[in-house]
C-alpha positions as CSV (number, residue, x, y, z in Angstrom):
1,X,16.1,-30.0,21.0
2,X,16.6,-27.3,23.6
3,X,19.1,-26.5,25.9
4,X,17.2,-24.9,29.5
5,X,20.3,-24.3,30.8
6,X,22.3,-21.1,30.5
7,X,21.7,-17.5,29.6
8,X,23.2,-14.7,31.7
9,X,20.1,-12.1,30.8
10,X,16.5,-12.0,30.4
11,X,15.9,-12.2,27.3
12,X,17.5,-9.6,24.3
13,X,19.6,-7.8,27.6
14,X,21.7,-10.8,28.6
15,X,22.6,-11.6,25.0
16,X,24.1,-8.3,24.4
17,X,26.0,-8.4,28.0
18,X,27.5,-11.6,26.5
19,X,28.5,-10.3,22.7
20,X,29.7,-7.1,24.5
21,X,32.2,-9.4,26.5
22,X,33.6,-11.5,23.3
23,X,37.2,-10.9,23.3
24,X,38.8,-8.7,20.6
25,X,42.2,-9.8,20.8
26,X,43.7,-13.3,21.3
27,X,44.2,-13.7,25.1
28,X,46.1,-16.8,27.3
29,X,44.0,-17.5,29.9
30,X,46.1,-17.4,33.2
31,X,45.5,-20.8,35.8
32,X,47.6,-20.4,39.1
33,X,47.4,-23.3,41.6
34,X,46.4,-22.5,45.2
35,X,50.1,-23.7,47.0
36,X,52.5,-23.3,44.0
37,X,53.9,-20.2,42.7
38,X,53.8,-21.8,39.1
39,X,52.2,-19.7,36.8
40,X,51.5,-21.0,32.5
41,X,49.2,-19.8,30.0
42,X,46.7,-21.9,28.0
43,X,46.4,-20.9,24.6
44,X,42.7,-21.0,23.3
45,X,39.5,-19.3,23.0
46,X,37.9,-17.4,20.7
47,X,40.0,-15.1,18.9
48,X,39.6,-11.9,16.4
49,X,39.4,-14.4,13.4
50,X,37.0,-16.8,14.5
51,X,35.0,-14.1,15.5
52,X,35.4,-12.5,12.1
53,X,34.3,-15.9,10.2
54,X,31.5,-16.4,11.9
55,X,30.3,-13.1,11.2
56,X,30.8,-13.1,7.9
57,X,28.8,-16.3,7.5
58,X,25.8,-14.5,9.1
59,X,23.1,-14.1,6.7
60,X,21.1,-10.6,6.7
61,X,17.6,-9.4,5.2
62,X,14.6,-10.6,4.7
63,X,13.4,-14.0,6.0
64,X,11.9,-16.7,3.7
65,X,8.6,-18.6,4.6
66,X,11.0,-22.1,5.5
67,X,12.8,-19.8,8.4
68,X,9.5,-18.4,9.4
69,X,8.1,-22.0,10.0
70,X,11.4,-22.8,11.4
71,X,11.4,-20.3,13.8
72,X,7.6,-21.1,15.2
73,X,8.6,-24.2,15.3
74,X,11.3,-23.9,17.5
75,X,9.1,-21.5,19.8
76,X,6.3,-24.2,20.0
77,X,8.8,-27.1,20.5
78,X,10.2,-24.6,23.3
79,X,7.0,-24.4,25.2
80,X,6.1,-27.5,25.2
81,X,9.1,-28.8,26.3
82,X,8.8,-26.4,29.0
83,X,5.0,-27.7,29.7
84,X,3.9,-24.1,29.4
85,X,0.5,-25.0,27.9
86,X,-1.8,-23.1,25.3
87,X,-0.4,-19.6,26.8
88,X,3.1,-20.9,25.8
89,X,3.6,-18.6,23.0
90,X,2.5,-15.6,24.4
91,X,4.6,-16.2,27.6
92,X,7.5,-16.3,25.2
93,X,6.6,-13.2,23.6
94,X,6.9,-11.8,26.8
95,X,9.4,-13.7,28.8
96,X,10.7,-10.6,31.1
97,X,7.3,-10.8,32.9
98,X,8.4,-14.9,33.7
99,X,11.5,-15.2,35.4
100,X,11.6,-19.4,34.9
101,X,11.9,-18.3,30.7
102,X,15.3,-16.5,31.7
103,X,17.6,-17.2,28.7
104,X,14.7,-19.1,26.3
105,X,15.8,-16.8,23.1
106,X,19.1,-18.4,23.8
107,X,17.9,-21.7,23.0
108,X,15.5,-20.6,20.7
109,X,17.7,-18.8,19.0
110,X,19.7,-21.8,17.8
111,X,17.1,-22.9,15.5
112,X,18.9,-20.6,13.0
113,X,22.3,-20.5,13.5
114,X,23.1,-18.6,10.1
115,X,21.2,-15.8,11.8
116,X,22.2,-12.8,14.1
117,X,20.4,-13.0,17.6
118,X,18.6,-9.9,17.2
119,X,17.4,-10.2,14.0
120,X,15.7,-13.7,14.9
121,X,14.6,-12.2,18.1
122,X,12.5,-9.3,16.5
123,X,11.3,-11.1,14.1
124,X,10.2,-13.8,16.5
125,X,7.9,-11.0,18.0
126,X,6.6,-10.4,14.4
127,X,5.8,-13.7,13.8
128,X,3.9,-13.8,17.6
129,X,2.0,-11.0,17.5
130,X,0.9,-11.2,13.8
131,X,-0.6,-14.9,14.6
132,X,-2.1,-13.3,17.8
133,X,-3.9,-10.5,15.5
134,X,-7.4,-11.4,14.0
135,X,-8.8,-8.6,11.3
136,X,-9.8,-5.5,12.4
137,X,-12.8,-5.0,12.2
138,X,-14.6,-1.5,10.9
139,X,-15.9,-0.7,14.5
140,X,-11.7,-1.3,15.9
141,X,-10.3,1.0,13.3
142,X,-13.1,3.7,14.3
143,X,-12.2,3.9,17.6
144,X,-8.5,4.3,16.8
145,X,-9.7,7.0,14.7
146,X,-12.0,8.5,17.7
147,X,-8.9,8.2,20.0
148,X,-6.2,9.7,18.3
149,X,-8.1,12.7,17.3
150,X,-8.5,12.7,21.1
151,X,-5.6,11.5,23.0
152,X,-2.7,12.0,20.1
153,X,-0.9,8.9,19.7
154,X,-1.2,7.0,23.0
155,X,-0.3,3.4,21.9
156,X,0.0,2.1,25.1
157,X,-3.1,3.1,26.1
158,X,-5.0,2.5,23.2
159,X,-3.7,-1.5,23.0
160,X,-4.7,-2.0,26.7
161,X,-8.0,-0.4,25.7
162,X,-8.6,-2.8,22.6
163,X,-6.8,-5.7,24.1
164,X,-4.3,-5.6,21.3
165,X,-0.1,-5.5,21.0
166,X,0.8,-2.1,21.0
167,X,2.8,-2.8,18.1
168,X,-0.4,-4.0,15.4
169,X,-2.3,-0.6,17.3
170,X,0.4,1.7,15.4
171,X,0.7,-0.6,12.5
172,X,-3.0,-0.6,11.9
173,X,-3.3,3.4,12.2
174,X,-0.3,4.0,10.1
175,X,-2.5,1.4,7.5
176,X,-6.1,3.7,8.0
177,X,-6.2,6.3,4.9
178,X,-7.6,9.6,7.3
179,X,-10.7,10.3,5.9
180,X,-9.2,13.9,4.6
181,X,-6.0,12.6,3.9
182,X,-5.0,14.8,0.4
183,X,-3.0,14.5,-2.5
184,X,-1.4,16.6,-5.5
185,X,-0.6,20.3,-5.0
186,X,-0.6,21.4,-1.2
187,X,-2.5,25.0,-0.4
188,X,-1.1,27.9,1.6
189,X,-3.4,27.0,4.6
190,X,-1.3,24.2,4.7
191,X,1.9,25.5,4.3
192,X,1.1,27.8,7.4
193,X,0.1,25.3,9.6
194,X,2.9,23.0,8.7
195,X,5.2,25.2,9.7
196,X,3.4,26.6,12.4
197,X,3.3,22.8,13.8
198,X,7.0,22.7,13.4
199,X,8.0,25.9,14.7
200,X,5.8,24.6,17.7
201,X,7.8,21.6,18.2
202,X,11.3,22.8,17.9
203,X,9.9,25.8,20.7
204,X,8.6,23.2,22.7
205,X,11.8,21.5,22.2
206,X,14.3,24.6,23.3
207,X,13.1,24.4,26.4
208,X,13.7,20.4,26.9
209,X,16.3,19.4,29.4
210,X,20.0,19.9,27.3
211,X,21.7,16.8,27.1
212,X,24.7,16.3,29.4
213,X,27.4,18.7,27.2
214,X,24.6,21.2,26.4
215,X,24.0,20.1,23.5
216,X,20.3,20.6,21.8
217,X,19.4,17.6,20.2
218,X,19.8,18.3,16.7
219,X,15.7,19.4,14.8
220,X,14.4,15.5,16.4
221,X,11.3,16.6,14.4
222,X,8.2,14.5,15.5
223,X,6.9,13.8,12.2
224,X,4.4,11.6,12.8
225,X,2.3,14.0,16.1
226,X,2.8,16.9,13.2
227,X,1.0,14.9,10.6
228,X,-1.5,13.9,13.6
229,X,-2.6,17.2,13.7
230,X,-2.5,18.6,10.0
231,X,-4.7,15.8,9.1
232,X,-4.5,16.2,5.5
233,X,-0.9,14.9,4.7
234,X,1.0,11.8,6.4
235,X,3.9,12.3,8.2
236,X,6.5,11.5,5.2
237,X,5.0,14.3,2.8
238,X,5.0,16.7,5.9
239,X,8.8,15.8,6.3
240,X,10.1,16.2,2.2
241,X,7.9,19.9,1.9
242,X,9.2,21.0,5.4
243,X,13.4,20.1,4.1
244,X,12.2,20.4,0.2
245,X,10.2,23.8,0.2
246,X,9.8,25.6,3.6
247,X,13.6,25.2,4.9
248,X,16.2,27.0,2.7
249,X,18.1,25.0,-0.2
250,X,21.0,27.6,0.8
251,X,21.4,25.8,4.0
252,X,22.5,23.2,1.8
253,X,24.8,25.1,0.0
254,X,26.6,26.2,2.7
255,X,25.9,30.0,2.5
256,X,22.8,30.0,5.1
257,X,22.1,28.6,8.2
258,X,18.9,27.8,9.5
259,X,19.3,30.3,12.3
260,X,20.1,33.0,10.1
261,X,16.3,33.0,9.2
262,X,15.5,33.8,12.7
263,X,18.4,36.5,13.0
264,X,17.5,37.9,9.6
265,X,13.7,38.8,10.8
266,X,15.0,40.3,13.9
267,X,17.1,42.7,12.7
268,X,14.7,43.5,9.6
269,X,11.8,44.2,13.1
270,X,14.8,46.7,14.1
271,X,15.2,49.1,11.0
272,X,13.2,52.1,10.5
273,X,12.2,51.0,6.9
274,X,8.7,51.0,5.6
275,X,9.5,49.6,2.2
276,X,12.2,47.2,0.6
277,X,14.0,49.8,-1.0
278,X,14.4,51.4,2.5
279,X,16.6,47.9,4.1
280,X,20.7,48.2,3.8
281,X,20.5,44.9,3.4
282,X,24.5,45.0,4.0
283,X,24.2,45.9,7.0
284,X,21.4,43.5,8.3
285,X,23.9,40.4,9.5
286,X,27.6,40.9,9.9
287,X,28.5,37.2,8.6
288,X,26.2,37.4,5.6
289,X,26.4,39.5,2.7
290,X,23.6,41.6,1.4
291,X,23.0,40.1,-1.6
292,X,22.4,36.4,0.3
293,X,20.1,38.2,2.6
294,X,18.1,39.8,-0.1
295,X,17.9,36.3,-1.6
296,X,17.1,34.6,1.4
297,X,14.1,37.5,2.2
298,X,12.5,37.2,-1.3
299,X,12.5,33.1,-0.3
300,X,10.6,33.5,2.7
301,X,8.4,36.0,0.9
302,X,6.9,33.7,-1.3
303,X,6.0,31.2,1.3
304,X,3.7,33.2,3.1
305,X,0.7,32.8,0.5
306,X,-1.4,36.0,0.1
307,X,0.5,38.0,2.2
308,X,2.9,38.2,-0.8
309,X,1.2,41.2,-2.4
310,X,0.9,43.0,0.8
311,X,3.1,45.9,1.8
312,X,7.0,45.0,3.0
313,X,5.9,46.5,6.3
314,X,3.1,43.7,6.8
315,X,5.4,41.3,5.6
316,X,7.9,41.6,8.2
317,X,5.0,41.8,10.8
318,X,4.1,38.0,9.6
319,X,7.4,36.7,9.4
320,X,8.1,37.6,12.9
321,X,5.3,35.7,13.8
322,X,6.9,32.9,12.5
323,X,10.4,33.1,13.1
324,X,10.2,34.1,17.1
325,X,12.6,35.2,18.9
326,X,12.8,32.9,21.5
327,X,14.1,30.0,19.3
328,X,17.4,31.9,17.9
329,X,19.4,30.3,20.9
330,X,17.4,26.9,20.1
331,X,18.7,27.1,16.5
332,X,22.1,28.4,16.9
333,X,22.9,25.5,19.7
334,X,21.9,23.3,17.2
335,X,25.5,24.4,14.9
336,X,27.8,23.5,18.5
């Protein structure tokens, strides 16, 4: 059923070295003899159209219980054939670790011809690990909860701990409702601290290494460590209020950037003005009019809860708090 044979890399690596070398174009493959200066081409290979059909015959999505069983089937056949006894499946799962299972998705992979390499090899895993996995029990999901209000989001850790996959670990927290997980209408305390938890990344972030043409990479927000810590919201509601509510809808509209937020609160620190009617708002930001710096100001203003009400002065003072300083060169690499 299997073919040991073969297989450049270990695993998912050598199969990519090998679709990264399919030729794009046909090419004559070039045979010169040792003593003759005769020289011909052989016409043949795989060309652009072949390559093409077979592609296009690939089928994509979900797979259906009969490919499933297929699929374990082949894995089982695979390690018995290779004699690798009642740890066979698990060896497979983690074949880099055995050199003597070099190439074994190649052969296991044939089991479903119709479908792309990678997409039988990751679901492979799936299918592994989820037959590995027993129910957690209530004392398990406790201690992920102990943990992670601990340590953050260690998986690693936490699946050697447990003496689970790393994979069902996250799964299983991302599953686990946090006991003060909320709903509905969110408060101003939680407004702050969202985007104090932001701000916090993106500052921690301006002073990562820049990647190699100094470029910042571009917000890289880690929803899911931001929601760790807020407690109340998961990490997809913290991500639609942060772009839906707290960043500006004019960024969108092409007549703010996110920057500007930052270089607006600066120079409104700089001006001798105790009250709104004091600001020349013209004069605030040479690339932005008054009028969309007004607008933008009475935006901010109304996400900063009960400071609302308070004097302009105190207002400012808050603002600045949020929008520091130190991350205008942070948010202005992010436009290069």
């Amino acid at each position: 059923m299997f073919r040991t044979e073969g297989g450049d890399g270990d695993g998912i690596g050598g199969r990519k070295k090998k679709e990264k070398a399919a030729p794009s174009k046909k090419k004559g493959k070039r045979v010169s003899f040792a003593d003759s200066a005769e020289v011909f081409s052989i016409e043949g290979g795989n060309n652009e159209e072949d390559v093409s059909s077979d592609e296009s015959k690939r089928v994509h999505g979900r797979f259906t219980p009969e490919e499933d069983a297929t699929l374990m089937e082949a894995m089982r056949g695979y390690a018995e054939m290779k004699q690798l006894g009642e740890k066979g499946l698990e060896m497979i799962g983690s074949c880099r670790k055995y050199p003597e299972l070099k190439g074994c998705w190649d052969d296991i992979a044939k089991s479903l011809p119709h479908r792309p390499y990678l997409a039988i090899y990751h679901r492979a895993r799936i299918l592994l690990y989820r037959g590995a996995e027993r129910k957690w029990t209530d004392d398990e999901k406790e201690k992920i909860r102990r943990f992670v209000e601990i340590n953050g989001t260690d998986w690693k850790t936490l699946a050697r701990e447990l003496g689970k996959s790393e994979i069902h670990v996250k799964d299983t927290w991302r599953r686990m409702k946090p006991k003060n997980l909320k709903k509905g209408r969110w408060t101003q305390d939680e407004h702050q601290n969202l985007f104090d938890l932001v701000n916090l990344d993106l500052r921690l972030k301006a002073h990562q290494i820049k990647n190699p043409d100094h470029r910042m990479l571009r917000d890289n927000i880690s929803w899911e460590a931001i929601s760790d810590k807020l407690t109340t919201r998961n990490h997809k509601n913290c991500c639609l209020k942060w772009y839906e509510t707290l960043a500006s809808p004019m960024v969108k509209e092409g007549i703010w950037s996110d920057v500007d937020d930052y270089l607006l609160v600066e120079a409104l620190q700089k001006v001798d003005a105790v009250c709104i009617e004091d600001v020349d708002w013209d004069s605030l930001l040479d690339h932005r009019s008054g009028e969309v710096c007004r607008q933008r100001w009475n935006q901010m203003v109304r996400a900063i809860g009960g400071h609302r009400e308070k004097p302009f002065i105190e207002q400012v003072e808050v603002l600045s708090r949020r929008y520091c300083p130190e991350m205008i060169e942070y948010r202005s690499e992010e436009k290069v």
